[in-house]
N, C-alpha and C positions, 0 to 999 in steps of 0.2 A: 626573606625567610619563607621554606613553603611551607605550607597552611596545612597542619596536622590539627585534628578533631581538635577544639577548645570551644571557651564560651557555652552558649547554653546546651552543646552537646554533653561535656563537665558538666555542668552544675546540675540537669538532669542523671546524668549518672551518679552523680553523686548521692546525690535527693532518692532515688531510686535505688540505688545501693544501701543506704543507709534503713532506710522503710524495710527490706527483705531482710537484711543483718540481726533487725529489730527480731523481726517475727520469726526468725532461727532461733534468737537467744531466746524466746518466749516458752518455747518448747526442748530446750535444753536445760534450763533450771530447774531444781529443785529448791532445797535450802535456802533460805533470806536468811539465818542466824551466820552472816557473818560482820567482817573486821566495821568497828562500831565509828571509827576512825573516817574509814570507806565511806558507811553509807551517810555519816553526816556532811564531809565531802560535795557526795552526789546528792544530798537532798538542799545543801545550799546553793549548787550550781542549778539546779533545779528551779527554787526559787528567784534567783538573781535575773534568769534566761527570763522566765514570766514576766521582772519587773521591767526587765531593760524590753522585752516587747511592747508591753505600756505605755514606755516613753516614747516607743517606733510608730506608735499606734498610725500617725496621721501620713510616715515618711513614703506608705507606696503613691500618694498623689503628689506630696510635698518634694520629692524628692530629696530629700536634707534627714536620714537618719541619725539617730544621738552618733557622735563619734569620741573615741576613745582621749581624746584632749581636755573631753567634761570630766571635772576628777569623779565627779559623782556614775558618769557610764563608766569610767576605768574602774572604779569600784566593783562592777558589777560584771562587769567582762573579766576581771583578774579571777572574780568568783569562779565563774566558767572556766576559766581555760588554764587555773594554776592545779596541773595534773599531779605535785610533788610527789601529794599523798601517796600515790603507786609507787613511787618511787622507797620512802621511806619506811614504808609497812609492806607485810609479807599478806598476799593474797590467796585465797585458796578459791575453790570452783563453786563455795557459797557464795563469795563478790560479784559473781556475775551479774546478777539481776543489777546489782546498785550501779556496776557499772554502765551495765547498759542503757539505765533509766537516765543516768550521768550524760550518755552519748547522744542520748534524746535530746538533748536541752542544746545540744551544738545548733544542730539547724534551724530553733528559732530566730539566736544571732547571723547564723547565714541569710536567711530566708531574707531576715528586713534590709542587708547590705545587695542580694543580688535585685532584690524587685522594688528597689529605693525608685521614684516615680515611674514605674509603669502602671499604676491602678490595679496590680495583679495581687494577692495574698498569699498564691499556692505554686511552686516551683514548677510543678504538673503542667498547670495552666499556662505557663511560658511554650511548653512544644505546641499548644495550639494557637497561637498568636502569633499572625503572619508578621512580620518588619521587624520584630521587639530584639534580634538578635544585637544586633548593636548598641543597642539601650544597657542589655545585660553586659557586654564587652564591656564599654563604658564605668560600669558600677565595679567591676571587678578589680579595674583599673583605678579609678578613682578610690574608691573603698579598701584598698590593696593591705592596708597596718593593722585592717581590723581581720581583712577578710581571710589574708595569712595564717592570721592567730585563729582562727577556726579549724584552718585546713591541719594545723601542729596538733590541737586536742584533739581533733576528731583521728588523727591517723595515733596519737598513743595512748587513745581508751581502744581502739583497736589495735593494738598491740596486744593490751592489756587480754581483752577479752580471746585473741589468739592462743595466747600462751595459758590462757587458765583452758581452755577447750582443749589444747592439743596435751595438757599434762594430766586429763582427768579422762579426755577418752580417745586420744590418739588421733589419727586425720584421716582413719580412712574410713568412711561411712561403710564400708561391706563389714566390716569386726567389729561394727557396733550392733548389740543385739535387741534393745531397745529400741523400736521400730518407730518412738513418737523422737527418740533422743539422735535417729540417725537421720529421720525426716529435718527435724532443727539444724544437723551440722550441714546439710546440701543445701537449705535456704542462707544460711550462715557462707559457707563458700563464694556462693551463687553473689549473693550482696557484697563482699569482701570484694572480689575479683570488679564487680560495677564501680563502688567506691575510690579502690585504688583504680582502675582506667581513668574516671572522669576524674580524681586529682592529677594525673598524669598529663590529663587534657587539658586543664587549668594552666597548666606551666606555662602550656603552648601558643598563649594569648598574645599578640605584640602588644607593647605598650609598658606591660610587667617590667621590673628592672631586672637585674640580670643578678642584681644581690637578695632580693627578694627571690629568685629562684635557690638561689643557695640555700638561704634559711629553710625554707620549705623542704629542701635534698636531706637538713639533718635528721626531720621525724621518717619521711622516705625509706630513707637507707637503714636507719633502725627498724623500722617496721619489716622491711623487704624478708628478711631470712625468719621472721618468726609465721609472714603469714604464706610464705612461697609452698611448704610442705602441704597448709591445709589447701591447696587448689587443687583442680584436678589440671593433666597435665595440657590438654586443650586450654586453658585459661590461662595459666604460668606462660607458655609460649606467647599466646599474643600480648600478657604483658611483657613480656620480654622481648616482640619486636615492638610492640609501642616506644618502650621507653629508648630504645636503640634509635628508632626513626624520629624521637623528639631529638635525643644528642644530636643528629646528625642535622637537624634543622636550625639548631641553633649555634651561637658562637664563641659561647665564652666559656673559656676550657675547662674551668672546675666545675661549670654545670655541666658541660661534657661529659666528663670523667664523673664526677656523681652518679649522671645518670645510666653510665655504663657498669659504675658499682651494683647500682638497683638492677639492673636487665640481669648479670651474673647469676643472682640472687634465684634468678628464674627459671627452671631448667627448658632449652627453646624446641 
């Protein structure tokens, strides 16, 4: 298979996408008086993220983070990553903050499955550690049921937070007249576009199964058309020949065709 960006180029993108996304939504909110549903939601995956970090406490030297077979981590991982509420409740563009504080608490469960024994705490701190690249492959692969289900919440609380931005002030930072709320949607962009590359990169790891790439393809492919408008078209493009140059690296045909779904999605 040839070797398309994955590993800790992903999980920094990702990591790094996620931090900018952060500081978009920060300055596009107004309003916390929203859906009461939401923010208790997001204030328990909040908490559960903190608890299940407590138990990780020791796993960057140990290498052996909680994993989801402890009924007691599944507890606290379902907390995090069961997104329904979105699903079942009508949101408006006060949900943001909850949601994004929501989105926050993903990458404490990432963090402890990708730097499970390196000695490292901070994603960041991976790009400057010479050798650790294969440590981090390794975890990804190994940790792959938990680490999955991060990549599904994180890609539809960003959905979520796509679709409340693009129905309250549209995708194109020049028609927004609010100069602190157009500054937020270009770091919002800017993080979206990192985000989606380095899960894109993710896929591209050997070792992954080929059904675990499917699973992954259905938050993907749902995301793709809510967040393709907010990009600009520089960024759409090279996610659209990413995801063209991942199908064509790999082999099995309905990640294929998924991820040729998703590149469509993109205008190139």
């Amino acid at each position: 298979m040839r070797r398309v960006l994955f590993g800790i180029v992903g999980v920094i993108a990702i990591g790094l996408g996620l931090w900018q996304l952060g500081r978009g939504i920060g300055e596009l909110t107004g309003s916390s008086d929203g859906n009461a549903k939401v923010e208790a939601a997001s204030t328990a995956a909040r908490k559960a993220a903190t608890d299940f970090a407590a138990l990780a406490d020791a796993s960057q030297t140990s290498g052996l983070p909680p994993r989801q077979s402890d009924p007691t981590v599944k507890a606290l991982l379902d907390t995090v990553f069961d997104t329904g509420v979105l699903h079942r409740e009508t949101l408006t563009f006060d949900d943001l903050g909850a949601v994004n504080e929501w989105l926050g608490a993903v990458p404490k469960i990432m963090t402890v499955y990708t730097l499970a024994g390196t000695g490292l705490t901070d994603i960041q701190q991976a790009a400057n550690t010479p050798g650790i690249e294969p440590r981090l492959d390794q975890n990804l692969v190994q940790f792959a049921p938990e680490y999955g289900r991060c990549l599904d919440a994180q890609l539809t609380l960003m959905q979520a937070e796509s679709e409340l931005i693009a129905a309250k002030l549209g995708t194109d930072p020049a028609k927004i007249t609010d100069e602190q709320q157009k500054q937020g949607l270009v770091k919002f962009r800017g993080g979206l576009n990192m985000a989606l590359g380095g899960t894109l990169s993710v896929l591209a790891l050997p070792g992954l199964s080929d059904a675990w790439r499917r699973d992954r393809l259905v938050a993907l492919e749902a995301m793709a058309p809510k967040a393709a408008p907010l990009l600009d078209a520089a960024d759409a493009a090279a996610l659209h020949k990413l995801a063209l140059d991942l199908a064509q690296s790999l082999t099995d045909p309905d990640v294929q065709a998924g991820l040729k779904r998703f590149a469509a999605a993109f205008p190139s």
